[in-house]
C-alpha positions as CSV (number, residue, x, y, z in Angstrom):
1,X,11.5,-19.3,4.4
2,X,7.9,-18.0,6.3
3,X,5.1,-16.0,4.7
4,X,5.7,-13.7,7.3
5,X,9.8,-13.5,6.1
6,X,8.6,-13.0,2.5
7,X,6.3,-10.2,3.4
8,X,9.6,-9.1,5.5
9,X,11.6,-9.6,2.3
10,X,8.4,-8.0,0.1
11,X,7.9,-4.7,2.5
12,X,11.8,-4.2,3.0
13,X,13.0,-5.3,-0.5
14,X,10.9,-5.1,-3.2
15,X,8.3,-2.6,-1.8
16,X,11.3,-0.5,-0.9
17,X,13.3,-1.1,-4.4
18,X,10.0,-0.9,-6.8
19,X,9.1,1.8,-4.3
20,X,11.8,3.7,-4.7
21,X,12.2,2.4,-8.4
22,X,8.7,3.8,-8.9
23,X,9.4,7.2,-6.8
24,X,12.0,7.9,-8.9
25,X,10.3,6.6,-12.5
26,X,6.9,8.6,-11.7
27,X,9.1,11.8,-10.8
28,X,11.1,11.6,-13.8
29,X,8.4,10.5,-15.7
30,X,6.5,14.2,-14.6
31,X,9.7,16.0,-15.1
32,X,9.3,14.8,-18.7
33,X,5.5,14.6,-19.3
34,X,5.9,18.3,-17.9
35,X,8.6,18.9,-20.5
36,X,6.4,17.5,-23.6
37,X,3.3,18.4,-22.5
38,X,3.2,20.6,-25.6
39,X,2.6,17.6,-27.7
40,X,-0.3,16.5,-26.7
41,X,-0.7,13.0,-28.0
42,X,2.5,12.0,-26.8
43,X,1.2,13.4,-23.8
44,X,-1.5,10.9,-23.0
45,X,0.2,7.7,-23.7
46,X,2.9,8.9,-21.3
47,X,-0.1,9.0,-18.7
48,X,-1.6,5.6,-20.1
49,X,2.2,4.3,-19.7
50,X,2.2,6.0,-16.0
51,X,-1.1,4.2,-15.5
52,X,-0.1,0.6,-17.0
53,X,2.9,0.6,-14.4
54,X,1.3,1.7,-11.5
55,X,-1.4,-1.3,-12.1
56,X,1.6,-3.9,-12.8
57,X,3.1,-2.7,-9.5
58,X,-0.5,-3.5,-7.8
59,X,-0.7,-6.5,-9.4
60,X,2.7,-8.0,-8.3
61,X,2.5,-6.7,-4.9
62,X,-0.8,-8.2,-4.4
63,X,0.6,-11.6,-5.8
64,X,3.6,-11.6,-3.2
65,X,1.2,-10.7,-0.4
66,X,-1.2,-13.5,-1.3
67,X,2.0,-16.1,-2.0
68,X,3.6,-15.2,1.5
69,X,0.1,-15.6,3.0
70,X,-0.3,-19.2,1.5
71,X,3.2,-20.1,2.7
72,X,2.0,-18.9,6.3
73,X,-1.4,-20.9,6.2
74,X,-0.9,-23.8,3.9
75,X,2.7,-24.6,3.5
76,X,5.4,-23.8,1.1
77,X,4.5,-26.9,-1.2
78,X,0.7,-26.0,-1.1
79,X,1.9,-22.4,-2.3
80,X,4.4,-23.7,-5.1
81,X,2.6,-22.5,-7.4
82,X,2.1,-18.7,-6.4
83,X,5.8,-18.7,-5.5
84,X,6.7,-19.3,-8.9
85,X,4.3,-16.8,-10.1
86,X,5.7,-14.0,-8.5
87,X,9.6,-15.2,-8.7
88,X,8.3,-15.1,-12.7
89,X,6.1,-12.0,-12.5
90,X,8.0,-9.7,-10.5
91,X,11.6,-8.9,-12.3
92,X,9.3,-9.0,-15.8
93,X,7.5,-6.4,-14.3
94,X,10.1,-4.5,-13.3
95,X,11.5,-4.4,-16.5
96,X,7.9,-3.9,-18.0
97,X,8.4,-0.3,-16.0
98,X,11.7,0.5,-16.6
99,X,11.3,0.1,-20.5
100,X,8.6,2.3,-20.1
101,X,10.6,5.1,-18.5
102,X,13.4,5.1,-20.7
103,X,11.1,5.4,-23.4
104,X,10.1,8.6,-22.2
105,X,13.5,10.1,-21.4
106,X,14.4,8.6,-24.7
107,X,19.0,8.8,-25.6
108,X,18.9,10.2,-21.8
109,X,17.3,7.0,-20.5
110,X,20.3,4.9,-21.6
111,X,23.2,7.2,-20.7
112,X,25.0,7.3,-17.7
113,X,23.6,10.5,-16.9
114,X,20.1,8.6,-15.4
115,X,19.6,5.9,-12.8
116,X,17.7,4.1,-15.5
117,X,20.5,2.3,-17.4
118,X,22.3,1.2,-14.2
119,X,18.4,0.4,-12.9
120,X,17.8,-2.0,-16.0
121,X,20.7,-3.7,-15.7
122,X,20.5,-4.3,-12.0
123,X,16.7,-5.8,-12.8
124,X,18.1,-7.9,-15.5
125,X,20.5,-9.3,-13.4
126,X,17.4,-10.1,-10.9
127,X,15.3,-11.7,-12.9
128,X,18.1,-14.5,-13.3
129,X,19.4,-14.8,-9.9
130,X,16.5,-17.0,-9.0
131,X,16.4,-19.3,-12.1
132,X,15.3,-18.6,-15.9
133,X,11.6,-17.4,-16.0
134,X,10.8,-20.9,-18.3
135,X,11.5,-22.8,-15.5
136,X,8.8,-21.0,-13.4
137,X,6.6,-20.9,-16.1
138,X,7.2,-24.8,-16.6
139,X,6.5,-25.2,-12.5
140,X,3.2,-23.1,-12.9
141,X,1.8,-25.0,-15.9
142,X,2.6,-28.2,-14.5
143,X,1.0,-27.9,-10.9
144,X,-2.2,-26.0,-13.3
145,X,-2.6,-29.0,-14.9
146,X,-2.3,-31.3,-12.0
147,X,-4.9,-29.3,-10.5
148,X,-6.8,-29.5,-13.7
149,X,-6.2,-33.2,-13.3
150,X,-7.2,-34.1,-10.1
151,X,-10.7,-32.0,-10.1
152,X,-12.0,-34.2,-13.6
């Protein structure tokens, strides 16, 4: 697979799922921060929780983009590393955000009557499709120490 098919993959899969995962979190995260805004310290770490995942999105986006780039320029091997990173950032992530918004809704977040349940369990799923997140994590700390390695 290309750089430029994982930025395919990244702007039609998961820009469009967290996308739309994150349309829908933000907008039911409002409906609720709207609905409690009476209270107001539970008030502002609903925004602080809004503001964590909207950087954790950034963060993972930007790792994809700069992962696909290295698989355009340097090769899939050279990128090893940054491929793992994201196939061991991303579904956390997701999750990260979904906990996050069925904190909010609270019993509602968990019953059938919310995407969120069915939303979890879909990332869950993800993040195991590819392979367990420790053997990512083993593949980033061992090509991190080979670097480490090879500059002494």
């Amino acid at each position: 697979m290309t750089g430029a098919e994982v930025r395919k993959l990244n702007d039609e899969e998961i820009t469009v799922e967290l996308g739309n995962l994150r349309g829908k979190l933000l907008a039911l995260k409002n409906k609720s921060v709207s609905e409690k805004i009476e209270d107001s310290t539970q008030f502002g770490k609903i925004r602080k929780d809004i503001a964590r995942s909207r950087i954790e999105i950034e963060q993972t986006r930007l790792l994809t983009l700069k992962a696909a780039r290295m698989m355009d320029t340097v090769g899939n091997k050279v990128a090893r590393q940054e491929i793992a990173m994201i196939k061991a950032a991303a579904p956390s992530m997701a999750l990260r955000v979904l906990d996050r918004a069925i904190q909010v809704h609270g019993a509602k977040g968990v019953s059938q009557d919310s995407f969120l349940a069915a939303a979890w369990a879909h990332q869950r799923t993800l993040r195991l499709a590819d392979g367990p997140d420790e053997v990512h994590l083993d593949t980033i700390a061992k090509l991190e120490l080979k670097n480490y390695a090879s500059k002494r």
